[in-house]
ZADO-1210 file (C-alpha; in nm, 4 decimals, padded with zeros to 6 digits):
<atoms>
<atom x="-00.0983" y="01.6263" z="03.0168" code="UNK" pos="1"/>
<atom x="-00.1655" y="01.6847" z="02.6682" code="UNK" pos="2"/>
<atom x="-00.5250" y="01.6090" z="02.5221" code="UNK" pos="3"/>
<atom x="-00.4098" y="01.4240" z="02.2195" code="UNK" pos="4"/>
<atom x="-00.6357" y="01.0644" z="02.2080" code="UNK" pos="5"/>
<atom x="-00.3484" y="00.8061" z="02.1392" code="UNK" pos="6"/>
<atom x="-00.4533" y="00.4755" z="01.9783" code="UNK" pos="7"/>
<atom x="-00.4956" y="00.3158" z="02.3208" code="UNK" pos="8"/>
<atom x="-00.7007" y="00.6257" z="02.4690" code="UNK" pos="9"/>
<atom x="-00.9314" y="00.5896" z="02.1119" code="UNK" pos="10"/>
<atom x="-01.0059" y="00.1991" z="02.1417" code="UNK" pos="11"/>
<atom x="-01.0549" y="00.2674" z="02.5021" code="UNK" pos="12"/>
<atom x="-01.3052" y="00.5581" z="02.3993" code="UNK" pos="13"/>
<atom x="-01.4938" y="00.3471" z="02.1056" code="UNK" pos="14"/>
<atom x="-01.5106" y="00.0180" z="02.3109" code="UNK" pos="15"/>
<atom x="-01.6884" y="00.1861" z="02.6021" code="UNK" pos="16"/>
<atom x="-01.8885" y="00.3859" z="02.3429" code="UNK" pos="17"/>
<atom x="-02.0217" y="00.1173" z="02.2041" code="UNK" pos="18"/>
<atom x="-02.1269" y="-00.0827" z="02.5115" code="UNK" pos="19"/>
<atom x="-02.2727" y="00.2034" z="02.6767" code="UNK" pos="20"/>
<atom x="-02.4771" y="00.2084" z="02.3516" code="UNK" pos="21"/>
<atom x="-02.5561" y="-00.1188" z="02.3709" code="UNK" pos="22"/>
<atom x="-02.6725" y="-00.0876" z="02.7314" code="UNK" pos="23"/>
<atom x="-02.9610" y="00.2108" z="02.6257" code="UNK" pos="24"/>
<atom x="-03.0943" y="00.0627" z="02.3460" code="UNK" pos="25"/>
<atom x="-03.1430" y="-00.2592" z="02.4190" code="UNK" pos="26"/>
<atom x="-03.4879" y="-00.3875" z="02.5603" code="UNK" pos="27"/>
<atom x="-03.4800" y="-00.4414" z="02.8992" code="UNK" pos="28"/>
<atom x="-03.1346" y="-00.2563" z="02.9290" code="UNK" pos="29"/>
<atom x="-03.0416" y="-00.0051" z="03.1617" code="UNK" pos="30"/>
<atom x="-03.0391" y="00.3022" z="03.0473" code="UNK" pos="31"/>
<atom x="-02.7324" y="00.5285" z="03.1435" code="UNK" pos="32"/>
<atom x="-02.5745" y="00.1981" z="03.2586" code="UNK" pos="33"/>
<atom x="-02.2233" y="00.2105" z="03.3965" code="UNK" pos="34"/>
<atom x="-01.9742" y="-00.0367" z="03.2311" code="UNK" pos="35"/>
<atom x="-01.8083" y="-00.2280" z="03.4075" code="UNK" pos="36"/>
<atom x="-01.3620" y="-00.1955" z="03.3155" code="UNK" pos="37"/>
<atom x="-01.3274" y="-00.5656" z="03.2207" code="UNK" pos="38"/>
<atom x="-01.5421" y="-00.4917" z="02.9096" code="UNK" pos="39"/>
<atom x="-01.3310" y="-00.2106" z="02.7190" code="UNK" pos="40"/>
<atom x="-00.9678" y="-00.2271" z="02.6795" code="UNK" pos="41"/>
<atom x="-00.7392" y="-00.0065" z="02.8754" code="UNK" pos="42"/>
<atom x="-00.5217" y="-00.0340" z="03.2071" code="UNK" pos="43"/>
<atom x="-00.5759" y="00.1980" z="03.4963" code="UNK" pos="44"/>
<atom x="-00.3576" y="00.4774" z="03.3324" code="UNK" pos="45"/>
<atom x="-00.5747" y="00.4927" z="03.0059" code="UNK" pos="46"/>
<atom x="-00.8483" y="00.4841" z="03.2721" code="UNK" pos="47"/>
<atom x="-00.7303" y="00.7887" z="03.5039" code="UNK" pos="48"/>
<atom x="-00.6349" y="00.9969" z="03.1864" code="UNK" pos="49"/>
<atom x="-00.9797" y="00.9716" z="03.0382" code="UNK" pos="50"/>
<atom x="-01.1054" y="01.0813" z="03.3475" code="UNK" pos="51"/>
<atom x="-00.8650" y="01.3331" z="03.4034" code="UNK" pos="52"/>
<atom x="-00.9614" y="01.4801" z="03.0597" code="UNK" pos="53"/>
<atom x="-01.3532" y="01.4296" z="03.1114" code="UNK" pos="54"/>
<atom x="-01.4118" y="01.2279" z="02.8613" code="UNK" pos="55"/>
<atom x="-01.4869" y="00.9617" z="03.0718" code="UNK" pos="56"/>
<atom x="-01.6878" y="00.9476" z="03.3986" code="UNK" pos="57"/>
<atom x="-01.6868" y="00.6711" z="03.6847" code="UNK" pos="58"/>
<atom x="-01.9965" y="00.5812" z="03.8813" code="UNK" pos="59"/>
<atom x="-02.1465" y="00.3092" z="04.0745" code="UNK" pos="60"/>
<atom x="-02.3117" y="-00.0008" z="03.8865" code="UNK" pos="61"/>
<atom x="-02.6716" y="-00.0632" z="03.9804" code="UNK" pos="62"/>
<atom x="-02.7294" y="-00.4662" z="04.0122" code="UNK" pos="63"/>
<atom x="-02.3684" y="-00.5466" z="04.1831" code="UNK" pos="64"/>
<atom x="-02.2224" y="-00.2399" z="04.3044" code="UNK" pos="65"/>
<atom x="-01.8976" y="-00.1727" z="04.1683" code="UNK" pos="66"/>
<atom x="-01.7017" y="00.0976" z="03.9625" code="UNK" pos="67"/>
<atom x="-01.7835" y="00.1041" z="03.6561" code="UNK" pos="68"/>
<atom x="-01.7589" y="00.3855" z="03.3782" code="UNK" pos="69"/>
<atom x="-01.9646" y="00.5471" z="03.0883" code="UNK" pos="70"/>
<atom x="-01.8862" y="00.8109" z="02.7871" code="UNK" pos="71"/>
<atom x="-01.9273" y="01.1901" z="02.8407" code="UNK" pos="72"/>
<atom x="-02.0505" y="01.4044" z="02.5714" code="UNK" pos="73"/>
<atom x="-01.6585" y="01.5452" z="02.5341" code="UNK" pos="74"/>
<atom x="-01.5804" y="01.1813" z="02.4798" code="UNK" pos="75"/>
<atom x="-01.7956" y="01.1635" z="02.2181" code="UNK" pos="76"/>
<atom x="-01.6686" y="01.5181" z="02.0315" code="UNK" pos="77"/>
<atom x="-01.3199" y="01.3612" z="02.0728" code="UNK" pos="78"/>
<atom x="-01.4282" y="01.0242" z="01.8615" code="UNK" pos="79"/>
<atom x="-01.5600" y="01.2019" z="01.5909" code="UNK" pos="80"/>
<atom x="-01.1934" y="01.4158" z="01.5713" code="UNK" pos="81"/>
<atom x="-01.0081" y="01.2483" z="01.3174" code="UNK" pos="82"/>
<atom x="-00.7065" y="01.0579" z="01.4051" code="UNK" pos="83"/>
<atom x="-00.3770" y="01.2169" z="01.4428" code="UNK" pos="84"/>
<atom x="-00.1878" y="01.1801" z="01.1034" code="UNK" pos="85"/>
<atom x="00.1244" y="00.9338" z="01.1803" code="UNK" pos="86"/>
<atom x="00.4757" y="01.0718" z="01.2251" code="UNK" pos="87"/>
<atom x="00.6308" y="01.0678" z="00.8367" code="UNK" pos="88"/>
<atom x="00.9871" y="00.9416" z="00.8944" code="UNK" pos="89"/>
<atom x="01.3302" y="01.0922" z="00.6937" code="UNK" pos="90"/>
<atom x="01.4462" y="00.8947" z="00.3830" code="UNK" pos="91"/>
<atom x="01.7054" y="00.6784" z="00.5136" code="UNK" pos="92"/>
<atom x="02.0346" y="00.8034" z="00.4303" code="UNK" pos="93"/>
<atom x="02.1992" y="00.4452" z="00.3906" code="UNK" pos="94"/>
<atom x="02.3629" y="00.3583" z="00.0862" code="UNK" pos="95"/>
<atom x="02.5087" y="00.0445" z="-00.0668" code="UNK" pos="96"/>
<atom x="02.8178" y="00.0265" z="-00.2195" code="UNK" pos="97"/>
<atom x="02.9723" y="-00.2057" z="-00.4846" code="UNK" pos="98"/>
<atom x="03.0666" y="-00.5306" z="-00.3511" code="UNK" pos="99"/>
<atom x="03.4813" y="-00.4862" z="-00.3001" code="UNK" pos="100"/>
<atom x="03.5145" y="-00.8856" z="-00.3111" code="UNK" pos="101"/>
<atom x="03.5455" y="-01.0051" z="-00.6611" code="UNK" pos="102"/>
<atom x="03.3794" y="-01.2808" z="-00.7883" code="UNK" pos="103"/>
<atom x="03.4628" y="-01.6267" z="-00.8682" code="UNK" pos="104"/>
<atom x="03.3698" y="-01.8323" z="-01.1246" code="UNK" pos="105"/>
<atom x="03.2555" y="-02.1970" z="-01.0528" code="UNK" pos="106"/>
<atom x="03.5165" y="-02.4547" z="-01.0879" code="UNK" pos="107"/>
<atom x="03.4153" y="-02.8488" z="-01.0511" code="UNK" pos="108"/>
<atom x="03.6876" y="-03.0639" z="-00.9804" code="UNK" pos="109"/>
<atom x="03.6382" y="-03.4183" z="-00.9660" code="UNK" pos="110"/>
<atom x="03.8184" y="-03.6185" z="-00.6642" code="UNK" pos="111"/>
<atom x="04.0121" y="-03.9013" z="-00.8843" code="UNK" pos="112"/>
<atom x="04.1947" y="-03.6157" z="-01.0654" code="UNK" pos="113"/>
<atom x="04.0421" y="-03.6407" z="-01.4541" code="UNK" pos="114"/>
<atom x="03.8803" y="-03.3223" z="-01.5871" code="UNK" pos="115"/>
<atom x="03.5383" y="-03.3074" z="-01.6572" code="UNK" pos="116"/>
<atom x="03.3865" y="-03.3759" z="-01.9358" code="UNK" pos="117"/>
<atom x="03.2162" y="-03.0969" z="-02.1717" code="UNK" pos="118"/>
</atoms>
């Protein structure tokens, strides 16, 4: 596996940064509060490769008892690496050539035979 955040594995990342955030600094919050998957995008392959990589960690949450995850410090080191730069593609090596079908001009014909006027 390579360690490379994609743009999933980063949204994933920030999303669950952010709410685990949330969760410590609000009054009344839980502090070190596991989030629960529904709230941060990211199927359960985003999911196992975060853990896989540790930036990630899965635990229990308090009030109803289910899985639920929070950031790890190496989570947090891999936001604040900037983005991989995009893949620049080649020039396209197309190219248009003259049209070979000549054109014509306009001709108006009228349907009782007589030219037109002008």
């Amino acid at each position: 596996m390579t360690l490379e955040l994609t743009k999933r594995h980063r949204e994933s990342l920030e999303a669950l940064r952010d709410e685990c955030s949330y969760e410590d600094a609000r009054p009344g919050g839980y502090q070190n509060a596991f989030v629960s998957p529904g709230r941060f995008p990211g199927g359960a392959k985003t999911i196992s490769e975060l853990l896989a990589w540790g930036h990630i960690v899965e635990g229990t949450i308090e009030w109803n008892g289910t899985k639920g995850y929070r950031i790890t410090s190496t989570g947090e080191a891999a936001l604040r690496q900037p983005p991989a730069a995009p893949v620049k593609r080649a020039p396209s090596q197309l190219q248009t050539f003259e049209p070979r079908v000549k054109e014509v001009g306009l001709r108006v014909h009228r349907l009782d035979g007589n030219k037109p006027k002008g």
